[in-house]
DSSP file (Angstrom, degrees, kcal/mol; ACC not computed):
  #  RESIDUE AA STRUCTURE BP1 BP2  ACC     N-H-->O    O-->H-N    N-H-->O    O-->H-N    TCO  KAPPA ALPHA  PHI   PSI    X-CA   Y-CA   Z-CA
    1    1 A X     >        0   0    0      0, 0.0     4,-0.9     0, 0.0     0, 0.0   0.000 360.0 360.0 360.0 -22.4  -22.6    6.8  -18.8
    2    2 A X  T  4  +     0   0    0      2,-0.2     4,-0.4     1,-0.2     5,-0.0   0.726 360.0  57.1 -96.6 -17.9  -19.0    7.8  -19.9
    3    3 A X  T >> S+     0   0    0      2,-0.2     4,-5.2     3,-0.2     3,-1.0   0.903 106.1  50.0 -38.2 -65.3  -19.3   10.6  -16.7
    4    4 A X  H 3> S+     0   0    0      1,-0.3     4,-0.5     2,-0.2    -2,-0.2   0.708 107.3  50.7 -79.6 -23.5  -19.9    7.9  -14.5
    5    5 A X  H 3X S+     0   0    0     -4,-0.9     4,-2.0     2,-0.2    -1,-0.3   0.750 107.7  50.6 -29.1 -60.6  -17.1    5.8  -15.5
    6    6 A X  H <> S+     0   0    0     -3,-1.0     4,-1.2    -4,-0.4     5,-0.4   0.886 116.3  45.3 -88.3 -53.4  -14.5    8.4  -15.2
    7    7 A X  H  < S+     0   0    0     -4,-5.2    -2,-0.2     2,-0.2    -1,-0.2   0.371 108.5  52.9-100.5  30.5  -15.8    9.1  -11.7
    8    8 A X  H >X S+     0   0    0     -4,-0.5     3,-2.5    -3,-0.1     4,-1.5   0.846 119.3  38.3 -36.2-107.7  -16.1    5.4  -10.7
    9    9 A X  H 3X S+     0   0    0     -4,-2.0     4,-1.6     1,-0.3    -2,-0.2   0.354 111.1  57.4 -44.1 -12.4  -12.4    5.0  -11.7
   10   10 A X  H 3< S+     0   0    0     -4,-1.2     4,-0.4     2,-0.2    -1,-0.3   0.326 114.8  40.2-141.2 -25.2  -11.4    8.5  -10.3
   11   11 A X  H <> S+     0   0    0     -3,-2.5     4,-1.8    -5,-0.4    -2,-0.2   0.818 112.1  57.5-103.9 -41.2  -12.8    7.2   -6.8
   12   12 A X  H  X S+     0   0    0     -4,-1.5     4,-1.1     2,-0.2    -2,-0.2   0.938 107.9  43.2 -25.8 -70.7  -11.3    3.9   -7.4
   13   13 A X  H >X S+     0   0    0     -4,-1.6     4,-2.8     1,-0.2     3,-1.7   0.947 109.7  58.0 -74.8 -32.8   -7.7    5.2   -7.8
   14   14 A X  H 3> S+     0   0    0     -4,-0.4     4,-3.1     1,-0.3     5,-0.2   0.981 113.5  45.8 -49.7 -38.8   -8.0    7.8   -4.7
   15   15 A X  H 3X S+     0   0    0     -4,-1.8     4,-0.5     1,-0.3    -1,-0.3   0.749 106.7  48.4 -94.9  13.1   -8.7    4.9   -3.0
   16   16 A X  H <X S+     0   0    0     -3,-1.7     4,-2.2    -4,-1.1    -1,-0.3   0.696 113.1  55.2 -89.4 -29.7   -6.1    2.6   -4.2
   17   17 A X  H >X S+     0   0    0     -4,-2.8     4,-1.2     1,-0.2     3,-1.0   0.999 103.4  54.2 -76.1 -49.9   -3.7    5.5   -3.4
   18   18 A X  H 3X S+     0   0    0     -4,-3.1     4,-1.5     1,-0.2    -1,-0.2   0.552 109.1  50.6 -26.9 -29.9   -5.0    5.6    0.2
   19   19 A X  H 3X S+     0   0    0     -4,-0.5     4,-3.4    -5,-0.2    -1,-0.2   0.864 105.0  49.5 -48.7 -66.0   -4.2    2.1    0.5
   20   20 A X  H <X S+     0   0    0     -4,-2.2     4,-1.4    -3,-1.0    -2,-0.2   0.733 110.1  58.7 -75.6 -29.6   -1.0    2.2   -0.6
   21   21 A X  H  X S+     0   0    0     -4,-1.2     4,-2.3     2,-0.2    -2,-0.2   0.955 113.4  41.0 -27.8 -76.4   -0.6    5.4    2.1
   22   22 A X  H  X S+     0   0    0     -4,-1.5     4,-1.1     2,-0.2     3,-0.3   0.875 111.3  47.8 -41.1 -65.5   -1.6    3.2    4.6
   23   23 A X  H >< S+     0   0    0     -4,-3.4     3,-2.2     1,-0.2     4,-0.5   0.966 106.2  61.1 -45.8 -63.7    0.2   -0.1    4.0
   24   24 A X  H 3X S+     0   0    0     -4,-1.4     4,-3.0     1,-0.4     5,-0.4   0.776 107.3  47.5 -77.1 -46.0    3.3    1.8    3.5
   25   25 A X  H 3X S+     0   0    0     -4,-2.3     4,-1.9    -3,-0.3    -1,-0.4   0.897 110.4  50.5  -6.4 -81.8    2.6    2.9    7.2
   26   26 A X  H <X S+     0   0    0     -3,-2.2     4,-3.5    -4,-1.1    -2,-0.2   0.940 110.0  48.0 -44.9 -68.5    2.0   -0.5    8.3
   27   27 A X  H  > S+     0   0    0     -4,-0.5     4,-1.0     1,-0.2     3,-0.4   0.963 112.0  51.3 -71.1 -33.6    5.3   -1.9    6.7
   28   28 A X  H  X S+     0   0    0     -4,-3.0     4,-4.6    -5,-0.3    -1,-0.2   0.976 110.8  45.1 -46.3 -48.2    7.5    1.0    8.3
   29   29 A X  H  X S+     0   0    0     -4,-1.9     4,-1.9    -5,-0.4    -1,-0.2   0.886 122.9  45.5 -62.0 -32.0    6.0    0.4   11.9
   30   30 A X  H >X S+     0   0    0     -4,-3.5     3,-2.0    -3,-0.4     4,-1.2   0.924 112.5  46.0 -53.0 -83.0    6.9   -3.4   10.7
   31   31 A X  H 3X S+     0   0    0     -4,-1.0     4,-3.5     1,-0.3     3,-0.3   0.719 116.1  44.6-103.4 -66.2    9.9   -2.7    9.4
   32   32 A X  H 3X S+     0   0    0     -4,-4.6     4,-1.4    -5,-0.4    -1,-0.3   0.870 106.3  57.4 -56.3 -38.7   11.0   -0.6   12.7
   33   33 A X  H <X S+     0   0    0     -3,-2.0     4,-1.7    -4,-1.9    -1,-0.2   0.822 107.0  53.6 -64.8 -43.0    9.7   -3.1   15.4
   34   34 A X  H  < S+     0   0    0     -4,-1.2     6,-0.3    -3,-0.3    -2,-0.2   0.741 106.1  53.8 -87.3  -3.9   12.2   -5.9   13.5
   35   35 A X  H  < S+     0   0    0     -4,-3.5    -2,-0.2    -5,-0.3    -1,-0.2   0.843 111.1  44.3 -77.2 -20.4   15.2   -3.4   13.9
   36   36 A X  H  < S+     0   0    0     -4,-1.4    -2,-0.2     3,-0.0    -3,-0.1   0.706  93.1  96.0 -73.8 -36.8   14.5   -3.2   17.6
   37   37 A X     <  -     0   0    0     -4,-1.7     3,-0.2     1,-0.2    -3,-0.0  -0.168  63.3-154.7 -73.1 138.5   14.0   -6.9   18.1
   38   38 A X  S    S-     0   0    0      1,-0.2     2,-0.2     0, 0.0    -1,-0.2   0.899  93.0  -5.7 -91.4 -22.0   17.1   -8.5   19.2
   39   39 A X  S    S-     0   0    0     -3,-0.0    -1,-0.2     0, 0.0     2,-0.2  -0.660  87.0-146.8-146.8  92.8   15.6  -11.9   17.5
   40   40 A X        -     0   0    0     -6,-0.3     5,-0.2    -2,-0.2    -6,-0.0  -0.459  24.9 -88.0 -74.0 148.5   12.4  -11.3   16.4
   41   41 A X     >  -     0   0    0     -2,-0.2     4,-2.4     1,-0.1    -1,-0.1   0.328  32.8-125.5 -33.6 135.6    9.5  -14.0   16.3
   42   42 A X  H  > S+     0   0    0      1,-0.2     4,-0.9     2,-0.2     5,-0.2   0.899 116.2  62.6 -71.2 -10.7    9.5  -16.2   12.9
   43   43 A X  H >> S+     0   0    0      2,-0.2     4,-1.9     1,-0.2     3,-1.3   0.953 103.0  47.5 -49.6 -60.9    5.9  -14.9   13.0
   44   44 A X  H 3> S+     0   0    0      1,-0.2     4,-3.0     2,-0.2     5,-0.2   0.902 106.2  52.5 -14.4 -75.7    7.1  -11.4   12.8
   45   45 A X  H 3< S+     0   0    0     -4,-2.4     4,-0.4     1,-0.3    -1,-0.2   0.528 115.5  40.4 -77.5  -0.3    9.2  -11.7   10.3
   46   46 A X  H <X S+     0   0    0     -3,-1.3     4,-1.2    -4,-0.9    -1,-0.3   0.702 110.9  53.3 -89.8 -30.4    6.4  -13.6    7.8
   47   47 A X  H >X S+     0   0    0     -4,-1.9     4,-3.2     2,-0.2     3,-1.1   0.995 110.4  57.4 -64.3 -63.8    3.8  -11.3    8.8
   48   48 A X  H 3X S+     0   0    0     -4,-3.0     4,-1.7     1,-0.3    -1,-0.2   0.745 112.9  42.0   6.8 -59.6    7.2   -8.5    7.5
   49   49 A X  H 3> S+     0   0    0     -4,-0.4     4,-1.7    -5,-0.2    -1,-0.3   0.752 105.4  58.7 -97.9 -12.7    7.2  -10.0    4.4
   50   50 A X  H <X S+     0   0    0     -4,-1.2     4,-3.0    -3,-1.1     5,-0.3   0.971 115.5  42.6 -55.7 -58.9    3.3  -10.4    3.8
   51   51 A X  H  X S+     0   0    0     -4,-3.2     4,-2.1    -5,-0.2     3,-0.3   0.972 106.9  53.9 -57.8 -47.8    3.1   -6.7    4.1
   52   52 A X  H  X S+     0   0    0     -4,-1.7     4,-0.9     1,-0.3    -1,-0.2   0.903 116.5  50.6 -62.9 -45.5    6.4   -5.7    2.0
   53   53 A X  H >X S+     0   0    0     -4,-1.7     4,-0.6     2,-0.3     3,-0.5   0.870 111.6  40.5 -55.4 -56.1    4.4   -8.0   -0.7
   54   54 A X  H >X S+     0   0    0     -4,-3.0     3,-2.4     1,-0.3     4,-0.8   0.990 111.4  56.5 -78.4 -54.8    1.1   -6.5   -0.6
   55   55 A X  H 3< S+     0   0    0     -4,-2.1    -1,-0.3    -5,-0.3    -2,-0.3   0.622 110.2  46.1 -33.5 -31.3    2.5   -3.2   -0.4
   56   56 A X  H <X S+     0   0    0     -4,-0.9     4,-2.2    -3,-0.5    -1,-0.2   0.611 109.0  53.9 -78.7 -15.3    4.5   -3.9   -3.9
   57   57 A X  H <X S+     0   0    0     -3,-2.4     4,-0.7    -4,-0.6    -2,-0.2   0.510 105.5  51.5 -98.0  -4.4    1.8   -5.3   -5.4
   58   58 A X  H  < S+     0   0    0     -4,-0.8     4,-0.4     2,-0.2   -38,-0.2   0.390 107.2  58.0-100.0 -21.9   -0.2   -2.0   -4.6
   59   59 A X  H >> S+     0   0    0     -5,-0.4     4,-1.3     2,-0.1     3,-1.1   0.933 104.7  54.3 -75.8 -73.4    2.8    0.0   -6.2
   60   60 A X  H 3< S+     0   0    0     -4,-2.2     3,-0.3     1,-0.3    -2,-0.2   0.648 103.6  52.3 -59.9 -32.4    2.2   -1.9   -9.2
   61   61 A X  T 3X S+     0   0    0     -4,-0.7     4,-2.9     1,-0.2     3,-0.5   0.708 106.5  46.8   8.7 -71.3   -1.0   -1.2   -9.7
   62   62 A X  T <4>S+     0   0    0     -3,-1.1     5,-1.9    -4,-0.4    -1,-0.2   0.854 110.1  52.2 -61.1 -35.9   -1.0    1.8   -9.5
   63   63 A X  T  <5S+     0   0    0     -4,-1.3    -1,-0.2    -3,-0.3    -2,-0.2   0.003 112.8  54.3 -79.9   9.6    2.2    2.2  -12.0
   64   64 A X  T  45S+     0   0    0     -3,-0.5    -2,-0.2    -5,-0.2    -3,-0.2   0.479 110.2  41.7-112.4 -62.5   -0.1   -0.2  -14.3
   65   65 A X  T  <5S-     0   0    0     -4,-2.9    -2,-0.2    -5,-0.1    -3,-0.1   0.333 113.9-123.0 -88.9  30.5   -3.4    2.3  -14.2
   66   66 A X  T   5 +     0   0    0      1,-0.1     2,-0.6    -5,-0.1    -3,-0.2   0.966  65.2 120.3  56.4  60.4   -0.8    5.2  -14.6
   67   67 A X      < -     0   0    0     -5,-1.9     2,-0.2   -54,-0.0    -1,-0.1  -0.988  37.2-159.2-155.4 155.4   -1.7    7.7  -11.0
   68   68 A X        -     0   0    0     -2,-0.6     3,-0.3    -5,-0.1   -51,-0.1  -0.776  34.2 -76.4-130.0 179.0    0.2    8.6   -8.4
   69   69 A X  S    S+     0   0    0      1,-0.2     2,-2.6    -2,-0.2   -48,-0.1   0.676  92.3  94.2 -51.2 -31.1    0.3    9.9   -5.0
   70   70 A X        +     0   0    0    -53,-0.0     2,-0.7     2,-0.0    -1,-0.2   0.084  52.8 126.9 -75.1  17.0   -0.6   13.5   -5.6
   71   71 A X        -     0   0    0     -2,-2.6   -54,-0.1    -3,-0.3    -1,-0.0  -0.763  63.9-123.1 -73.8  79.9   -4.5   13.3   -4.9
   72   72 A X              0   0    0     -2,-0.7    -1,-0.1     1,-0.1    -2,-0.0   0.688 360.0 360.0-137.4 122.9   -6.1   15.5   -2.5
   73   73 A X              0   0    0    -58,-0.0    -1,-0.1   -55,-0.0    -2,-0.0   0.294 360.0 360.0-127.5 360.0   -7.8   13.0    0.0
């Protein structure tokens, strides 16, 4: 039982790092699309900050169950 645990959580955090891979993606392509904009949509710029949010809250997380990026996906 204490196996299945560790590799539960051990599948857990790969994929929480994958996540956080991803978003971080997402808010760059955000992030780039509202430097280009000469006034971007107020839509935009909440959708901007939705991401920047989830994406911090996906940091901490991880920095709360102690892992980092360095997992072989």
């Amino acid at each position: 039982m204490l196996f299945q645990k560790k590799k539960i959580r051990q599948s857990e955090n790969e994929q929480l790092v994958y996540l956080i891979q991803r978003m971080k993606e997402e808010l760059d392509q955000y992030e780039r699309l509202v430097e280009r904009s000469i006034e971007p949509p107020p839509d935009v710029l909440t959708e901007l900050k939705r991401k920047r949010a989830k994406y911090l809250f996906l940091l901490k997380e991880a920095r709360d169950r102690r892992i980092n990026g360095h997992h072989d996906l």
